[in-house]
N, C-alpha and C positions, 0 to 999 in steps of 0.2 A: 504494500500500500504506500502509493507517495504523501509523503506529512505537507503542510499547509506550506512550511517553508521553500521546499524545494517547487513547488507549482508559481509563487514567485518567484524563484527563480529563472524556472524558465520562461514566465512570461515577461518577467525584464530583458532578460535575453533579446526576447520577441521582439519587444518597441524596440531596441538596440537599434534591432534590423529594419524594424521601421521606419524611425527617426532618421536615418541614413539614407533609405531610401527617398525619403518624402522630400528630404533636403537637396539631397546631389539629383536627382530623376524625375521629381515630378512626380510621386506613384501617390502622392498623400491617400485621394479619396480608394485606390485599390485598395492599399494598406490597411486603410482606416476599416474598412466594407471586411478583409479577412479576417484581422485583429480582435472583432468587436464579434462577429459569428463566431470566432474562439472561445471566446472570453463567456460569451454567454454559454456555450456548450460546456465548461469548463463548473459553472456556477450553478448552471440548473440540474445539472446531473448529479446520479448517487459517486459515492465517492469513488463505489470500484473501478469508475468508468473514468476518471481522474488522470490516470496515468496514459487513457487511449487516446482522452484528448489533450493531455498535453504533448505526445508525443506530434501528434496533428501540428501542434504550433511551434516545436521545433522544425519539423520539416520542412513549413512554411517557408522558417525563418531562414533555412539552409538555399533553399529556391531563390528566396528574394536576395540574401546576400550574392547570389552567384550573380541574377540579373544586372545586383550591383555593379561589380566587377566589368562584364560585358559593357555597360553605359560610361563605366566610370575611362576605359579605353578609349571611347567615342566620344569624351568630354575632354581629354587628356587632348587627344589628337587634336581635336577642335581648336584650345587653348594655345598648342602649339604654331599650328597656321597662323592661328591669327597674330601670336606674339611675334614672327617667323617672316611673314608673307611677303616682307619683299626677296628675301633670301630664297623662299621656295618659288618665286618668280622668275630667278638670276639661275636657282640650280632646283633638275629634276630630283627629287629627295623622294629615293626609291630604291628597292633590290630587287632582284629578280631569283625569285626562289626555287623555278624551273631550270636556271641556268647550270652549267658543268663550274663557271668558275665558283672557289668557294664566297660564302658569303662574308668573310672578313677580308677578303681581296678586293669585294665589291665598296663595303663601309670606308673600305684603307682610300680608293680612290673618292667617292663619293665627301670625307674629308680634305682629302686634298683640293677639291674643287673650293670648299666651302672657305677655307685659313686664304683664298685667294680674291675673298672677296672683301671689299673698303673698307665694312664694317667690323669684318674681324680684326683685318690687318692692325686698324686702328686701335686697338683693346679692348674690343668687345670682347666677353666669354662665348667662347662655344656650346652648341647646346649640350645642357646635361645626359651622361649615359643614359640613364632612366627614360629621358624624355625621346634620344634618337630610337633606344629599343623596343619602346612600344608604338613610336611612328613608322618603323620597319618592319618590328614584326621576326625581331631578332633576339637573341640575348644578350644581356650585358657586357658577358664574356665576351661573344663579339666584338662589339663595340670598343670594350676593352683592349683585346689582341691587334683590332688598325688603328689603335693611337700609341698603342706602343710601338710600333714603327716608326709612323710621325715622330713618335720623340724621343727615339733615339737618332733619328735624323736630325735633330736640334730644329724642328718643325715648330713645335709645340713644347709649351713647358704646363705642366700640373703641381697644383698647391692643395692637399688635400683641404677640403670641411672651405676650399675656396670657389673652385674653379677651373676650365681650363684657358688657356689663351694662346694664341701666335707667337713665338718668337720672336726677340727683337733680334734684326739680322743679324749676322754675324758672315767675317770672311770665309768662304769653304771654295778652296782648291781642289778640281781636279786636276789627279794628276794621270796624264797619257796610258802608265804604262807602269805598273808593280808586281813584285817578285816577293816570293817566300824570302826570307833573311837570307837562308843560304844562298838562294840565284840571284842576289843582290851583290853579295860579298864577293860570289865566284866572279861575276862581269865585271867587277871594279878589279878584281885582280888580290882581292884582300885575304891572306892567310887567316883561317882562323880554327877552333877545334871543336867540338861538344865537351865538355868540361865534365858533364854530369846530364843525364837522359833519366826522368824515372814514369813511369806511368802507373795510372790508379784507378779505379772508378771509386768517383764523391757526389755526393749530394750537393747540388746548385743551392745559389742564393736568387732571392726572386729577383734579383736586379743581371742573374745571367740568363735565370729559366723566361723572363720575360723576351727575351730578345730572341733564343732557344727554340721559343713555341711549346716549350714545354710545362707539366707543373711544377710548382717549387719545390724542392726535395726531391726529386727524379733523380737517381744516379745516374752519371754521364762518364765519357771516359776523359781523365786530365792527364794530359801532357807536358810534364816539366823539364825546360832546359837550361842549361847555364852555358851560354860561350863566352870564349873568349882566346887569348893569347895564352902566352903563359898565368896570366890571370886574368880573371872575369871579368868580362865589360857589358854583359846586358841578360837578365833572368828574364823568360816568357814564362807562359802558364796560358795553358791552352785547354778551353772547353769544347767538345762538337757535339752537335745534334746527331743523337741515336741513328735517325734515317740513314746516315751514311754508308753504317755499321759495320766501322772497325771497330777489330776485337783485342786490341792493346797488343799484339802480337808482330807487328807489323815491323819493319827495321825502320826505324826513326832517324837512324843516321842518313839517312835517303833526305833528300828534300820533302819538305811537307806537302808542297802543293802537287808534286810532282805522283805523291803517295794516291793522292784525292782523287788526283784526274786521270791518272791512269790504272790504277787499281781497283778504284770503286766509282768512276765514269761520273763522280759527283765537279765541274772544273769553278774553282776561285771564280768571278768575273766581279764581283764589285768590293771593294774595302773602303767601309764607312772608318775615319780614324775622329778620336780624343788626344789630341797632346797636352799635360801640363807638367806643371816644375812641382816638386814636391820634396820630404827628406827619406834617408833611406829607413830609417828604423825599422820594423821588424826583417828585411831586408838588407841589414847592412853586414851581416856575418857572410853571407851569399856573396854582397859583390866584395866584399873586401873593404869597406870603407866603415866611416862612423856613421852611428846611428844619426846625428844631424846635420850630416853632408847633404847637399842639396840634389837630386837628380833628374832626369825626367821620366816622367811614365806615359805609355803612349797603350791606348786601349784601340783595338780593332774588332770592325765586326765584319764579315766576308760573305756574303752570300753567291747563290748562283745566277745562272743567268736569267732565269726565273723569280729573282731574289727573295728567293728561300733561304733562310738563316744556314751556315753551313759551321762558323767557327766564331766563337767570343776568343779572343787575343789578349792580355795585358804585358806588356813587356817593361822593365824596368832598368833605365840603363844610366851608366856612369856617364855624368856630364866631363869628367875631367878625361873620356875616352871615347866620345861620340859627341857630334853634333850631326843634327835634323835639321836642313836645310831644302829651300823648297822652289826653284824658280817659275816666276809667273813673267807671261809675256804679255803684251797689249796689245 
């Protein structure tokens, strides 16, 4: 038998769903019209009959929230346009969910149109995940995965509990024409050794598995190396995406890229670079110097010619043994 209390309860429940609906959809008088044919079924009956009707006005209430949901999508969208509307005038803001290519290839362009228009350029915020995923008809995660591109291209910068917004420019060189380390050294003519070669499979941090395509904590296979002379002048640490699927086995003494492209038909074709100055600290046993020697660290990201993620890069090298230099023509 349900006690006195628990039938308020569920009928509080009930208006819940009510009140929600009356307010965002317009249902007031439906509501009103089931609610109260409940309510009286609930009252004038013996009490064993109690429990049959109130499960009636949980049901109800499970129906109308759902309708909710569906309205609350069509008001979302609505809200959007119209906030939106010259934007969606300037760009077709759409996927195509029949299509072969995936749908985070599609979002990945679909933003790029958008960071290219006055308003953004100028620092307006981009629209929120939330709001492009249920104007798509996509997941968040999507949405998520083509702005993580964008920004690691320095497209786009994200401030959580902020916003997102366009980059303020910044110079990016291309350059013509790059090589694995080794086939860089060997065409310049420069002696040099593998000092130290270890390989491991680790669990990424979300700032590799983001760029990876993978999820965070996925083991991957890392590639550690130490070159140099008789002493060391530059430590990499090298992450790959799974797909490639080497199996640590491989001879590493070989050139890297050379390993990729002719071994597992996966070829380099594009390297996104970070360079900045930084100290060596936990680093500094490795290259030989002090922990607050200054040096530079140069992060790479490598894809294919499909620019599918293929290798995260960090390399870490002695200023007093290298210099990065870069010629631009006009």
């Amino acid at each position: 038998m349900i006690h006195t209390n628990s039938y308020y309860g569920g009928f509080n429940y009930g208006l819940s769903a009510f009140g929600l609906i009356a307010v965002e959809n317009n249902f007031a008088k439906v509501c009103s019209a089931l609610w109260y044919d409940a309510l009286d079924n609930i009252i004038t009956r013996k009490n064993y009959l109690l429990e049959s009707c109130l499960s009636k006005v949980i049901l109800i209430s499970s129906r109308l929230l759902s309708q909710v949901d569906k309205n609350k999508n069509v008001l979302y969208c609505s809200l959007f346009r119209h906030r939106y509307n010259n934007i969606i005038e300037a760009v077709d803001i759409k996927v195509d969910h029949e299509s072969p290519i995936p749908l985070h290839i599609q979002v990945e362009e679909l933003l790029r149109k958008l960071i290219e228009l006055p308003e953004f350029k100028n620092g307006a915020f981009l629209p929120k995940e939330v709001e492009l995923s249920k104007l798509l008809g996509v997941s968040r995660n999507t949405i998520r995965q083509a702005g993580n591109k964008l920004e690691y291209e320095g497209l786009i910068s994200r401030k959580k509990g902020v916003g997102t917004k366009v980059s303020s420019k910044s110079i990016v060189t291309n350059l013509g024409e790059w090589h694995s380390f080794t086939q860089e050294m060997n065409s310049k003519g420069i002696p040099f050794k593998n000092l130290r070669i270890e390989i491991e499979w680790v669990s990424i941090s979300k700032h590799i598995s983001n760029f990876l395509n993978v999820e965070e904590g996925t083991k991957v296979l890392k590639l550690s190396r130490l070159k140099g002379f008789e002493e060391p002048f530059v430590y990499f640490e090298s992450y790959f995406q799974p797909r490639i699927g080497l199996t640590g086995k491989e001879d590493f003494s070989r050139p890297l890229y050379e390993i990729l492209e002719k071994d597992y038909f996966s070829i380099p074709a594009v390297s996104r670079e970070k360079i900045k100055a930084g100290l060596a600290g936990d680093f500094a046993s490795v290259l030989n110097v002090k922990p607050k020697d200054p040096i530079l660290i140069r992060e790479r990201f490598v894809s294919d010619p499909g620019d599918r993620p293929l290798e995260y890069n960090i390399g870490y090298y002695r200023n007093d043994l290298f210099t990065y230099s870069i010629e631009i023509r006009r």
